[in-house]
C-alpha positions, 0 to 999 in steps of 0.5 A: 466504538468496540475494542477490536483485536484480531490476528492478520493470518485471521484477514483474507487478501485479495488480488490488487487488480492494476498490481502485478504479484500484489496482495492487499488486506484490510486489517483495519476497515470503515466499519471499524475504525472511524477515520482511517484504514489500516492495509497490508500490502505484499508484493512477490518479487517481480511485482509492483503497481504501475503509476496512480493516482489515490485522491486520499493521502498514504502514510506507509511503514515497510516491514520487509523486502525492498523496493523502488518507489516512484513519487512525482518525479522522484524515484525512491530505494526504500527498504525495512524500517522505512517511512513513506508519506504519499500526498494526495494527488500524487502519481506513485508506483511501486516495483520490488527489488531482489528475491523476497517479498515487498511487504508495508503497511499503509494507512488511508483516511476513511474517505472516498478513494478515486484511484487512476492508472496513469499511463498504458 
């Protein structure tokens, strides 16, 4: 495996479809790491995803902003600093609170990701 560095300014962002105001890029992908993904998600104020399901695991660490997040049945205030771990499985959603961007970084295991929305 190749050492590789680049800078995230460098890693184009794309519109997250189900997400509302949300952004995601790959800083870390399949074609260089062997086992998990490295993603980078920001969330305008206002914006969020609605409740899903991942079939992978989401081990997450906030950079910025705040948020409520919604995990199984509980619904979390998570700002700066914060660490999140998502189970696979589990129904989760996210809305920002306050004026500034939401932004965390999320790591995912290389392997199948079956997403559903949950809900209308």
């Amino acid at each position: 495996m190749n050492r590789i560095v680049k800078h995230a300014k460098d890693v184009p962002a794309e519109q997250v479809a189900a997400g509302t105001a949300t952004l995601k890029q790959v800083l870390i992908g399949p074609s260089e790491a062997p086992n998990f993904a490295l993603r980078k998600f920001v969330m305008q104020p206002g914006g969020g995803m609605p409740a899903h399901t991942n079939s992978v695991e989401h081990e997450q660490y906030v950079l910025s902003g705040r948020a409520s997040i919604g995990i199984g049945d509980e619904t979390l205030s998570v700002s700066e600093g914060d660490v999140v771990f998502i189970p696979a499985g589990m129904p989760h959603w996210y809305k920002t609170e306050g004026d500034e961007p939401f932004e965390f970084l999320c790591v995912v295991p290389n392997a199948p990701d079956s997403i559903q929305v949950l809900g209308g």
